[in-house]
Structures are given as C-alpha cells and as structure tokens.
DRENNU-280443 format. One line per 2 residues: their letters; for each residue x, y, z of C-alpha. Coordinates in steps of 0.001 Angstrom, whole numbers, plus 500000, padded with zeros to 6 digits. Layout:
! residues N
A) X,Y,Z; ... $
! end
This chain:
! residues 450
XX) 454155,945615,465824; 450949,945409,468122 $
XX) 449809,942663,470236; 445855,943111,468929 $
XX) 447806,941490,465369; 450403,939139,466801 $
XX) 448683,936998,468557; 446867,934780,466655 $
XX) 444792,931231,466471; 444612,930647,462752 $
XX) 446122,927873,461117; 448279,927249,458542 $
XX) 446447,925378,455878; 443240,925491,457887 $
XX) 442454,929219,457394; 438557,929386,456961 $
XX) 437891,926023,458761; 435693,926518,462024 $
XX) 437139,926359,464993; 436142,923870,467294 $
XX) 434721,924410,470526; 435922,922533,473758 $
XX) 437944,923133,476797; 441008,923541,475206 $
XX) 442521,926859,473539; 444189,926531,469800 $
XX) 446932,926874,471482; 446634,923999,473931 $
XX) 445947,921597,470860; 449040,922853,469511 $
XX) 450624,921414,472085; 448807,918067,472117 $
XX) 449914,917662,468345; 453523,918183,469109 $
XX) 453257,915667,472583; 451462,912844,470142 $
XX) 453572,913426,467395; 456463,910736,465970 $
XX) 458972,913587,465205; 458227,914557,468930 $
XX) 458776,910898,469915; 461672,910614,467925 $
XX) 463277,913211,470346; 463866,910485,472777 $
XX) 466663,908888,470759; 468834,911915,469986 $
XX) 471895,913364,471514; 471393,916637,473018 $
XX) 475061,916664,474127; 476193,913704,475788 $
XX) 476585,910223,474614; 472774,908243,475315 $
XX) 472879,906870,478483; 474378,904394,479768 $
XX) 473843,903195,483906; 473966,907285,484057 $
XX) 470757,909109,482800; 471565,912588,481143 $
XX) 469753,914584,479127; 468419,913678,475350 $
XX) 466396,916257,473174; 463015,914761,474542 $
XX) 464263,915752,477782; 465446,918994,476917 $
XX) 461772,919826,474942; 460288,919428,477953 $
XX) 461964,920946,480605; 462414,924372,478265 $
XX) 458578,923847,476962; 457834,923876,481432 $
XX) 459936,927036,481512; 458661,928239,478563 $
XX) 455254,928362,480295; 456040,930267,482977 $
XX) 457916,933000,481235; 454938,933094,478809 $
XX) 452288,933471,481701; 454987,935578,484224 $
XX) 455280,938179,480604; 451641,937832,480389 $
XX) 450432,938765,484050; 453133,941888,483796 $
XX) 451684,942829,480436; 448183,942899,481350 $
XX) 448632,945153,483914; 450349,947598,482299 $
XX) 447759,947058,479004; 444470,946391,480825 $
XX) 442788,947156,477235; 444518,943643,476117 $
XX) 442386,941370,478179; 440086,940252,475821 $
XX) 442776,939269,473775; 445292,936062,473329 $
XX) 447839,938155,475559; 446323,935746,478234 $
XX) 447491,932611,476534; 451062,933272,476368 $
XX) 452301,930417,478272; 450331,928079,475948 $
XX) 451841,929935,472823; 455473,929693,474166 $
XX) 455347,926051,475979; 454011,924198,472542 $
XX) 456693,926406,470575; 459184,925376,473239 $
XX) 458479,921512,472389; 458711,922144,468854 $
XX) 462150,924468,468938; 464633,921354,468643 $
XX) 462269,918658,466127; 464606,919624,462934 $
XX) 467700,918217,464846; 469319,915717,462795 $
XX) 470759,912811,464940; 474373,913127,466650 $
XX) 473559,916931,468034; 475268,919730,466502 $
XX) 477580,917188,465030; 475270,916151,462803 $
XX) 474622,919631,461473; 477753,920477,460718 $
XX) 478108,917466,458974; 475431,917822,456750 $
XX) 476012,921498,455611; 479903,920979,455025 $
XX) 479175,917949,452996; 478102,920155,450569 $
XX) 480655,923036,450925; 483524,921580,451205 $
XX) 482937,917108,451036; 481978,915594,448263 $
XX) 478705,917302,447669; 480250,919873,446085 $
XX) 480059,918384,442573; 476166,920121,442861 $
XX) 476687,923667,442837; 477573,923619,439152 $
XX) 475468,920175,438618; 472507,920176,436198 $
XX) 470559,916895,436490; 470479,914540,433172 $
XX) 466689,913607,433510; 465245,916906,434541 $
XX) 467552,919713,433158; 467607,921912,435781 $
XX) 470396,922650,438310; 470228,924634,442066 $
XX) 470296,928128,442016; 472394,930155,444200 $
XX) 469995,931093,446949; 469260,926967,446979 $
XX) 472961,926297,447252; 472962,928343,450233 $
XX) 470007,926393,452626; 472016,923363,451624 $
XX) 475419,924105,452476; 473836,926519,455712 $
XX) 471495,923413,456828; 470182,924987,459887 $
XX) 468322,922745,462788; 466079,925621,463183 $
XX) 464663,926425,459618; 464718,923124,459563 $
XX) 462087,922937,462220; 460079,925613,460671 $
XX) 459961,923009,457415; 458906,920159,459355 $
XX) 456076,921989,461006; 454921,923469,457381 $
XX) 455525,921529,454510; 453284,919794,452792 $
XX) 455148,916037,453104; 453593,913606,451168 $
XX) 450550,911835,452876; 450198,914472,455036 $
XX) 447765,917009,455222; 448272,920354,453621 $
XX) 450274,922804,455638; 452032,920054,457958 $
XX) 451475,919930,461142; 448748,922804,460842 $
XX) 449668,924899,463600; 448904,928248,464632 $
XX) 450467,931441,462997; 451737,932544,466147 $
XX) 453146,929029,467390; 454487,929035,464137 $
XX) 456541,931895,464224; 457534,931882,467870 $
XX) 460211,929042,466633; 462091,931110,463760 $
XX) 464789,932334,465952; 466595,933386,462851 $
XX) 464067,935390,460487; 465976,935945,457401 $
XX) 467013,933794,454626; 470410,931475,454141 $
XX) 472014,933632,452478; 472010,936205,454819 $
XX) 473510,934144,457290; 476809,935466,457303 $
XX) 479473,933777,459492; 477390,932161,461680 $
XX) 475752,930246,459269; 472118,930655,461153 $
XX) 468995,931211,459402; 465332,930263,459770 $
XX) 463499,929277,456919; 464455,927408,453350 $
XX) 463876,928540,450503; 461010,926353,449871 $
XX) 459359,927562,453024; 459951,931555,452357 $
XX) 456181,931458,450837; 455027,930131,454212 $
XX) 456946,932955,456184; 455742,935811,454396 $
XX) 451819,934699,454661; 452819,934281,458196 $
XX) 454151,937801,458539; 452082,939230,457112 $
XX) 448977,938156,458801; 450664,939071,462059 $
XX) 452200,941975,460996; 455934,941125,461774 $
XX) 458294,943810,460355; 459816,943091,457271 $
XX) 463522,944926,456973; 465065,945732,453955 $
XX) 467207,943477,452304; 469131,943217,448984 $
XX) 466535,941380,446133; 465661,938202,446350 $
XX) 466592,938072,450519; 464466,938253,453168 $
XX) 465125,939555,456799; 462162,940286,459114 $
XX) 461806,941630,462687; 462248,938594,465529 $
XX) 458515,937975,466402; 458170,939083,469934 $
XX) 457735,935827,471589; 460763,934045,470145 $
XX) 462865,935812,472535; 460905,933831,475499 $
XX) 461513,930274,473613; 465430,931753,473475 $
XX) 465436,932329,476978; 464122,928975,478443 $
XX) 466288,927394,476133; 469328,929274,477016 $
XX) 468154,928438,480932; 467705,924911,480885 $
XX) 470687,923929,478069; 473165,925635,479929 $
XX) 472311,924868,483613; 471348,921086,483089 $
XX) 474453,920723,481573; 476128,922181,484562 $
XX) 474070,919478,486577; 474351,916476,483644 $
XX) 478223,917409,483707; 478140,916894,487728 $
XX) 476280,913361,487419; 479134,912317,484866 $
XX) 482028,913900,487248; 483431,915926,484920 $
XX) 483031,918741,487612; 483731,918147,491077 $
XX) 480269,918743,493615; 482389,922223,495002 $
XX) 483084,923476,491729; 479455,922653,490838 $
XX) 478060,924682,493685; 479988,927524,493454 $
XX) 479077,927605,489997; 475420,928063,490934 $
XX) 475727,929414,494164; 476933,932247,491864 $
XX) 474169,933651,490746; 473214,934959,494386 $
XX) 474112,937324,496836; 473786,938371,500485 $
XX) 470326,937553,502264; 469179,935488,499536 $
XX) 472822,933517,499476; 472444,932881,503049 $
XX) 468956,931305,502790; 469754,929269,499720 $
XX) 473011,927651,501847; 470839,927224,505003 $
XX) 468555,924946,502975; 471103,923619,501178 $
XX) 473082,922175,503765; 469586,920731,505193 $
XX) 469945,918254,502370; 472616,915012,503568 $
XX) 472546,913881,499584; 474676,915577,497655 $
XX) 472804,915143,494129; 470092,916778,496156 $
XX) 471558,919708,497171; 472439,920365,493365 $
XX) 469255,919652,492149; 467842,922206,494714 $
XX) 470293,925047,493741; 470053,924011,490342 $
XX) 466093,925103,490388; 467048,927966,492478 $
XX) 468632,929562,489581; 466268,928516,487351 $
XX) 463980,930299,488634; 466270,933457,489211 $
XX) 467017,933187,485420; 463208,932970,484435 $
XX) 462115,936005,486618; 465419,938117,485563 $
XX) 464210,937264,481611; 460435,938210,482416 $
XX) 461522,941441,483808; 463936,941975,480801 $
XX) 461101,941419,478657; 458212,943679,479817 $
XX) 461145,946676,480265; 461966,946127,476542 $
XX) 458724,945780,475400; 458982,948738,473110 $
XX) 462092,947608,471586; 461128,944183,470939 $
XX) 457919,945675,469493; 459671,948069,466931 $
XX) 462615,945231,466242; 465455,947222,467826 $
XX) 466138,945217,470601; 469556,943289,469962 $
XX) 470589,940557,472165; 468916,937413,473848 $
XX) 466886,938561,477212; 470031,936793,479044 $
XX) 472413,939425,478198; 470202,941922,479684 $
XX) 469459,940793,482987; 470902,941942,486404 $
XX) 474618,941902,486901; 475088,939033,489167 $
XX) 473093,936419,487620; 474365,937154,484305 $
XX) 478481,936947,485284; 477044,933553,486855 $
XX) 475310,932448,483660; 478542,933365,481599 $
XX) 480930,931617,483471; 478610,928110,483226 $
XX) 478975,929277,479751; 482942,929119,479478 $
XX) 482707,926053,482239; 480639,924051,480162 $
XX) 483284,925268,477010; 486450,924143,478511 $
XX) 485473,920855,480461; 482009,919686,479138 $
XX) 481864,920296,475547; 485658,919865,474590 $
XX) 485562,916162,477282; 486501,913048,475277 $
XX) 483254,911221,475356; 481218,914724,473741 $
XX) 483631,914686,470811; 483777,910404,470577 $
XX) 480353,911174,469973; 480535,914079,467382 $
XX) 483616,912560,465640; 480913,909295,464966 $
XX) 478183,910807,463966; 480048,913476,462098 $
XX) 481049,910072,459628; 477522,908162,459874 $
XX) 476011,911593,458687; 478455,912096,456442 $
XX) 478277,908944,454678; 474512,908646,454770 $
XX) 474200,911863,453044; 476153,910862,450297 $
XX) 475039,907714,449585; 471443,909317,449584 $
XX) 472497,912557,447300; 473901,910281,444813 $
XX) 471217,907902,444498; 468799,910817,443394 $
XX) 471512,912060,441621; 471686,908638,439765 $
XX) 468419,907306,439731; 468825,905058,436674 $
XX) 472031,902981,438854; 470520,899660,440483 $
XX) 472451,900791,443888; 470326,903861,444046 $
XX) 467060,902149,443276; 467672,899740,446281 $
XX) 468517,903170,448471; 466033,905001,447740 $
XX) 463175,902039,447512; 464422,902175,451320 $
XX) 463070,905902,451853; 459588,906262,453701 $
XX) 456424,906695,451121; 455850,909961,453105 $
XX) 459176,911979,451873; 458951,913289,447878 $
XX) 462546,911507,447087; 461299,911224,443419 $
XX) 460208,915170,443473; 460389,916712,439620 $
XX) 462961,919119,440432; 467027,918429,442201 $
XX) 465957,920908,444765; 463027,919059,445957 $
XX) 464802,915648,445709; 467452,916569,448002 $
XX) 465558,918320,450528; 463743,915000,450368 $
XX) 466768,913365,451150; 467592,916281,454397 $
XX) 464455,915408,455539; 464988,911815,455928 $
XX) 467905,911886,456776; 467230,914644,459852 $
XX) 463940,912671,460620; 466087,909672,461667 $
XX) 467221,908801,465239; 470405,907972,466150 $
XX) 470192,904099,466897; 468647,904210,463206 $
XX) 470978,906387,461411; 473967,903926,462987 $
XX) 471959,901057,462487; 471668,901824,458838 $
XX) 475282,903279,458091; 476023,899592,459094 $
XX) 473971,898017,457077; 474504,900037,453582 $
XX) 478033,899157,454584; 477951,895283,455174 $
XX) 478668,895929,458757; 475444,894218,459630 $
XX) 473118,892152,458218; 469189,891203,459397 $
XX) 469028,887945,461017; 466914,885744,459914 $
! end
C-alpha cells in the first residue's frame, strides 16, 4: 500500500460532486458531521462502563469520543510530522491532514454501540445463537419466501459494535441521503478495525462490516488500494488500513487509563494504589520530576488527574514512534498487534497491569455487572419482541410495535434480512434511558401520563 492512494477526500455517494471550497479540509467537515450529528448526540446517554452518573460524573461514550478523537489528533499530526520528514516527496499530499483523518474517525469509532455497553452486544448476538432467536436460522418467512443464508446468520449472531459503525456511517437509511453519512473513503475506513467478514470471526466473534455493507468495503478498498488477502469463497479479509491502528491506539489510551482514574473517583481503588499504578509507567529522572510536581498539588483528585495526562502523553508518543518504525509493515499488512504491544518496556508492563487492575476490581465490581445483568434483559427482550413482530407482521401486537419504529429505518424491507437489520438498527440507535423506558412500557410497567 502507498500513501499517494490511501489518503483520500472522496466521498461515498458523492463521488463526482465538486468539492467545495472554504477554510475547512474534507476532512474537517467530516468531523463537523459527526459533532452535529443525533447518533453522535445520542452518545451522551450510553454506558461506556459504569452505571450513568449519579452525584459522581464518570465517563459515558460521548465522553469517551472525545477524549480518544483529542488523542486521536495528536497521534495523527505527531505520525504525520515524523512521516514527512522521512518522505519529503509526500508534502503535497493528504499525509498533512492526518490528525483531521484520525480525530473525526476517532468520534465515529464507538456510534454502533447499542445501549448498556458491551452488555448490550452480547445480548443481541446470543439472542440469536443460543435465546430464542434461534427459530431463524432454519426460518423461511410466510409472506416473502425467502430465509437467511449462512453468511447472514453469521453478522446476526456475531453483531459487532464496530461493523456496526461502519453500517451506520454507509447505508442508505431511509430518508437519508444516499451513502449515509457521506464521508470520506479514508475516514471511512480508518474505523473498520476488523476488515474481514462475520464469518471469519473465529472465537472472538469480531468483524467489521455486514454483509449488506461488503459492497461498500470493496469500492472502498479498492479506490485506496487496501490489500485484499485471500480467503475461502464468498469471505472477505483485507489488510488493516494503515490509520486504524492510530484510532486503536487512542482508544486503547484513554479507555484504559480513564478507567483507572473513573475507578479512583468511585473508590474502587484506593489514591496509593492509583498512583502507583500510573506512576508506573516512569522511571528515574523523569519519575523524580513527575513526583516533584506531583506532590506540589494539596488535592488529591489533582494530583491524579496530572499523572493521569502524564501517561497519556507517554502512551501517545511511545505509539507514534511505534508507528513510523513499522511503517513498512503496516504498509505491506504484516504488522500483527495493536501499536501498544510494541512500545518500550516500561510503559507497556504499566499499561498491562491497568489492564488486569481494571479486570479484577473495575470490570468484575457489583455496580458494572448490576448494570450489564439489566441491560443484558432490556436488550434481550426488546430484540425479541421486535424480531417477532417482523416475523409476524399480520398479528395486531406486531402492527402496534412496529407502527412504533422511526419512518427512517426500512422495518417493512422486502427481504427477512433487511427487516431485521432494520430492527438492529433501531434497536442499537436507542439510548439507554429510551431502551429502559420502552422495555417498561411494552411491558405495562409504565404507562404515559396524561
């Protein structure tokens, strides 16, 4: 892969429209769409681990999009300064934007998140492999005659937050204008951290486009020529596209260290074990300096919030390094890894034992799972009541559900595929005050006041 190629303005669905001329780059707008967006808004009133607040502020995925979108930027222009000098001949081209590419992909990397966090996910692909959504696999609709084939079985009991994403930005929702959002290529394909299809998703059950999207991909690819692997018929695996290891990276920065810091604000770590934690990732002179202005500070939420940037900023200069070493790796698609496992010793034995801190006393705590145990059911129940509706469209129930489904989703699509994506969509698109709020009112729990 070459840079020249990879970088690229064009838009999907807007491919021989003018460009505009202003201030702002393609790239920039791409990140005005995403900031003025609902789905972005939306973001605001979803769990990114713990429980919405309460008289304690933590972290929600609006948050999160924003704090990994500002360290997005800097690895994108800190990768782009290095590059440059070692590629002089690249200066006329979009190797300058970087940090515009990566920042607007950054805000987009978490928008097809269904509420309840992970939870959520989970609960939505093992309805259909192992709740009652399994009567589909072998289903074949009444009205239409046609059933899910095997590679659609597979996005639907894989349902992945991250292809997900990739079909919010794309598809052509109804109402909408063609190609979705109508982003940039390479904005585009900085978010597909997975770039195969479902059913190569093996154990992990991570993969970054739908079916229905695949078409999308490919033009994508191919216009910025992005390896394509081989791959048995019918599959599809591509090389990562370069920059999706810098959105990896200033998500893996900011999830894991806020939650060091959220974790701290809740108490479930002590203020020592929290400083050791990130006094970790130094050493010697710079160790010394670091504790000399930390013990400046008399408030003790200050003193983590300075160490906490302190190692944010270790961790984004240890990735750009990684980066621009491995540039010929990440440009052939042999690189293997996350830029975090690569950096320098110290830092990364830090980083993984936040990792197996955050495992054993953040993610595991009783108020995480309260949380995942909930919205594991509202999902759950949601998704059923939805799937059968489409499923049984001539039942008065299911007219009264799905006369309840936004004009803008295609819940009365011609095929079963389409109709249940329709469903995923809505259902992922909600918040979760609204998913709860609705569980309780399909369910009597609640009824409008007059």
């Amino acid at each position: 892969m070459n840079w020249s190629q990879l970088l690229s303005n064009k838009r999907l669905g807007q491919e021989n429209q003018v460009q505009r001329k202003d201030d702002r780059t393609e790239f920039q707008r791409d990140y005005d769409r995403l900031i003025f967006s609902a789905p972005f808004r939306r973001l605001q009133n979803k769990t990114q681990v713990f429980p919405l607040p309460g008289s304690i502020f933590v972290h929600n995925r609006l948050t999160h999009s924003l704090e990994v979108s500002s360290v997005g930027r800097s690895l994108g222009n800190d990768v782009s300064r290095m590059l440059l000098e070692l590629h002089p001949e690249l200066c006329d081209t979009h190797l300058t934007e970087l940090g515009s590419i990566v920042s607007a992909a950054c805000l987009a990397h978490d928008l097809g998140n269904p509420p309840f966090g992970h939870s959520g996910e989970r609960a939505i692909g093992t309805y259909f492999s192992e709740g009652d959504g399994l009567f589909l696999h072998d289903y074949i609709c009444p009205e239409t005659g046609d059933g899910l084939s095997e590679a659609q079985w597979n996005d639907l009991t894989h349902f992945e937050g991250n292809a997900n994403a990739f079909r919010l930005l794309t598809h052509h929702f109804l109402g909408r204008r063609k190609g979705g959002f109508v982003m940039t290529y390479s904005t585009l394909a900085s978010i597909v951290k997975y770039p195969f299809s479902s059913d190569l998703s093996g154990r992990k059950r991570k993969f970054g486009f739908f079916r229905s999207e695949i078409p999308d991909f490919c033009r994508i690819a191919d216009e910025l020529g992005i390896l394509r692997f081989e791959s048995p018929e019918g599959s599809y695996r591509f090389a990562r596209y370069p920059l999706v290891y810098l959105v990896e990276a200033a998500d893996d920065i900011c999830y894991e260290i806020m939650d060091i810091e959220d974790a701290h604000k809740l108490k479930l770590l002590t203020t020592d074990e929290t400083r050791q934690l990130l006094l970790g990732f130094f050493d010697g002179t710079k160790r010394e300096r670091i504790l000399e202005r930390m013990n400046s500070l008399e408030d003790v939420n200050e003193q983590i919030v300075y160490l906490r940037s302190c190692v944010i900023n270790c961790l984004e200069q240890e990735c750009s390094r990684v980066f621009v070493e491995h540039e010929e790796e990440i440009l052939s698609g042999t690189f293997e890894g996350s830029l975090i496992k690569h950096i320098s010793d110290i830092p990364r034995l830090a980083y993984e034992r936040c990792a197996d801190t955050a495992e054993r006393k953040i993610y595991h705590c009783k108020d995480v799972v309260d949380i995942e145990i909930a919205g594991y059911r509202v999902i759950t129940t949601l998704t059923d009541l939805m799937v059968k509706a489409v499923t049984n469209t001539d039942k008065a129930f299911s007219r009264l559900l799905i006369s309840r489904v936004s004009a803008q989703y295609d819940i009365k699509a011609t095929t079963l595929y389409g109709r249940l994506m329709a469903v995923l969509d809505y259902i992922s698109g909600m918040t979760d005050v609204f998913a709860l709020d609705l569980y309780r009112k399909i369910n009597g729990m609640s009824l409008p006041i007059v």
